[in-house]
C-alpha positions as CSV (number, residue, x, y, z in Angstrom):
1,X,21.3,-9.7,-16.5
2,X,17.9,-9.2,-18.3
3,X,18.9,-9.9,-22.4
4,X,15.7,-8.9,-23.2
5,X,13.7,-6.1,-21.6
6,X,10.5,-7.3,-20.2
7,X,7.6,-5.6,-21.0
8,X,6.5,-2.8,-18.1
9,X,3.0,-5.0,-17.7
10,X,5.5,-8.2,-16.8
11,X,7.2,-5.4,-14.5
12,X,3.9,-4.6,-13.1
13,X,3.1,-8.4,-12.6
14,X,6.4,-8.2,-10.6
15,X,5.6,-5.4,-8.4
16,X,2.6,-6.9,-7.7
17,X,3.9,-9.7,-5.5
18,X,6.2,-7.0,-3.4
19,X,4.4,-6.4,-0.2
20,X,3.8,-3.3,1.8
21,X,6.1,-3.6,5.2
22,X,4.0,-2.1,7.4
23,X,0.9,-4.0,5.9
24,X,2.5,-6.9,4.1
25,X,-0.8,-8.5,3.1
26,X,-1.4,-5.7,0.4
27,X,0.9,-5.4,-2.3
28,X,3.0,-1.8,-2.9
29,X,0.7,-2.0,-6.4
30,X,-2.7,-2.5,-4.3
31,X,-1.2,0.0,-1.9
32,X,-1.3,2.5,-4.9
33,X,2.5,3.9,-4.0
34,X,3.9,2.4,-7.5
35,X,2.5,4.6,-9.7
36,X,4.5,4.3,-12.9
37,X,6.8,2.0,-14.6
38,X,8.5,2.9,-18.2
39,X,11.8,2.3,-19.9
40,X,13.9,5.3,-20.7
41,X,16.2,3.8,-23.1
42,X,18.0,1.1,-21.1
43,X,16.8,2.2,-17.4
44,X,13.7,0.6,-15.8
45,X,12.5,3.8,-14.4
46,X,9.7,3.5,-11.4
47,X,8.0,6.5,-9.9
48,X,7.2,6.2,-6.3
49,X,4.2,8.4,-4.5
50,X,4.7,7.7,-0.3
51,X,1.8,8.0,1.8
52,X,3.0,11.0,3.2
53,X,6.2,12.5,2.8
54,X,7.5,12.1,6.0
55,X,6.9,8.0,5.8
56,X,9.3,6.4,7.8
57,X,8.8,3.2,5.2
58,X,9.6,4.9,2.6
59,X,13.5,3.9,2.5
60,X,12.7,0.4,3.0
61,X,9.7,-0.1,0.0
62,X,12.4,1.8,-1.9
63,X,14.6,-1.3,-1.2
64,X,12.3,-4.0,-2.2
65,X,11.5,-2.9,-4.8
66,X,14.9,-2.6,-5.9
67,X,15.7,-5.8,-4.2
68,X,12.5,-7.5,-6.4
69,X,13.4,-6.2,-9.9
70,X,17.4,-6.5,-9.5
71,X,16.2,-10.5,-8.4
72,X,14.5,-10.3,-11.6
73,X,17.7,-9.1,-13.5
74,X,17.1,-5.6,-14.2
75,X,20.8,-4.0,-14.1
76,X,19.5,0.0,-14.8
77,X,17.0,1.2,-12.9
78,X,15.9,4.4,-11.4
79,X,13.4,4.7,-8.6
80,X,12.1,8.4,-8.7
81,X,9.5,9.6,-6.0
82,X,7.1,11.9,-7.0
83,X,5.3,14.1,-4.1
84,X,2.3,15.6,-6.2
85,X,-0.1,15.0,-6.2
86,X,0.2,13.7,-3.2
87,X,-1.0,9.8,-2.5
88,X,-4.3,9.2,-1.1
89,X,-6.5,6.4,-0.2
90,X,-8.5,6.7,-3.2
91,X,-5.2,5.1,-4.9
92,X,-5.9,1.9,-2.9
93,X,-6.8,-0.8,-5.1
94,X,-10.3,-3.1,-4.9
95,X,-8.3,-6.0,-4.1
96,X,-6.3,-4.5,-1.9
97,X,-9.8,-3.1,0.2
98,X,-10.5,-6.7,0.3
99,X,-7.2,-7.8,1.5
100,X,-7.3,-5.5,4.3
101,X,-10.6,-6.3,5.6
102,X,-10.0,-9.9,5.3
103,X,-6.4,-9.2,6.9
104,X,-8.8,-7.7,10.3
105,X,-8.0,-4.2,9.0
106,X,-11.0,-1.7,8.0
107,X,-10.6,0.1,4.7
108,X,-11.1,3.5,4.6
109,X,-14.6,5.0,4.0
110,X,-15.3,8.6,3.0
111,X,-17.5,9.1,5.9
112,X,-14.1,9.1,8.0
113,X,-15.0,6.2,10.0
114,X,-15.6,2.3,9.2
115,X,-19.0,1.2,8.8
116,X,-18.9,-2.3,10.1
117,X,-16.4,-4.4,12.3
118,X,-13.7,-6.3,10.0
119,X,-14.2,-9.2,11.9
120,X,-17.9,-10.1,12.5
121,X,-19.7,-7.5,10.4
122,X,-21.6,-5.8,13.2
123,X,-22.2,-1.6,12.7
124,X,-21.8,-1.5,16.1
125,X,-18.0,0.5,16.2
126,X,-16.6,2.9,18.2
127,X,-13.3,5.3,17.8
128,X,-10.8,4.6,20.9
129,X,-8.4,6.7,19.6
130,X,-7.3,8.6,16.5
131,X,-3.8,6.5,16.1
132,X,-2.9,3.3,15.8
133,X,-0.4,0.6,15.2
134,X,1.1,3.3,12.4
135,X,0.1,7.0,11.5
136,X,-1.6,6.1,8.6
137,X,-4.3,4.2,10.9
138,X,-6.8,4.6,14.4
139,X,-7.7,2.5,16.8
140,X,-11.7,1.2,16.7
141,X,-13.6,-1.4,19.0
142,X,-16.6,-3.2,17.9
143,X,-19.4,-2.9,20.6
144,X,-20.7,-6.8,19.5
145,X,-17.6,-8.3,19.7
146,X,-15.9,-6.6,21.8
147,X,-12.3,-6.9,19.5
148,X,-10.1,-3.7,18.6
149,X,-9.5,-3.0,14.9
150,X,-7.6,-1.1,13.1
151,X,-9.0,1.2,10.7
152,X,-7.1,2.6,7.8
153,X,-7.5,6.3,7.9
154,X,-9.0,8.0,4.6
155,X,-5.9,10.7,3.4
């Protein structure tokens, strides 16, 4: 049991380390689903934006984050999820752009498409179809390479 209630930045630090389960080399933070953390009275309250609101992750990052903060000793807490405005890519965080292109995963550009291959830097990409691994991504190939990438679509 917490005695003292940690500050919401410690919180944040906390979250931080809590990965995304479909992409667990971005944080839910660098994801940009956490979007805030506040104490109402006693309760840890987090509100929770999901990628889209038919997620099918969305029960399980509910979970861990419960599961990190209760391993941190916080007894009351309230996860809320919040719907609008409704999470886009422009909530992903500069680190965690970086962590999916070093992960082999192109971040989403505005132009709809990504502008270079994740893994060898060549412009030379091509679309082989509009899903991927998970909704939220498509399928590429680089033409240099010749590797498939995954490209995280920009919502």
């Amino acid at each position: 049991m917490v005695t003292n209630k940690p500050t919401t930045e410690t919180v944040w630090e906390w979250l931080s380390a809590v990965p995304d389960p479909e992409i667990p080399v971005i944080s839910l933070v660098d994801l940009g689903v956490i979007r805030d953390v506040s104490w109402k009275e006693e309760t840890l309250e987090v509100t929770v934006t999901p990628t889209y609101s038919g997620c099918p992750a969305t029960r399980i990052i509910n979970l861990e984050i419960e599961t990190a903060l209760r391993d941190q000793g916080i007894e009351n807490l309230a996860l809320k999820t919040q719907l609008s405005p409704a999470w886009t890519t422009d909530w992903l965080s500069a680190e965690g752009r970086r962590k999916l292109e070093e992960y082999g995963i192109a971040p989403p550009q505005p132009a709809g498409g990504p502008s270079h291959c994740p893994r060898c830097n060549s412009a030379d990409v091509e679309r082989i179809s509009q899903f991927g691994s998970t909704p939220c991504k498509a399928q590429w190939r680089c033409r240099a390479c010749l590797e498939p990438f995954d490209y995280f679509k920009c919502i």
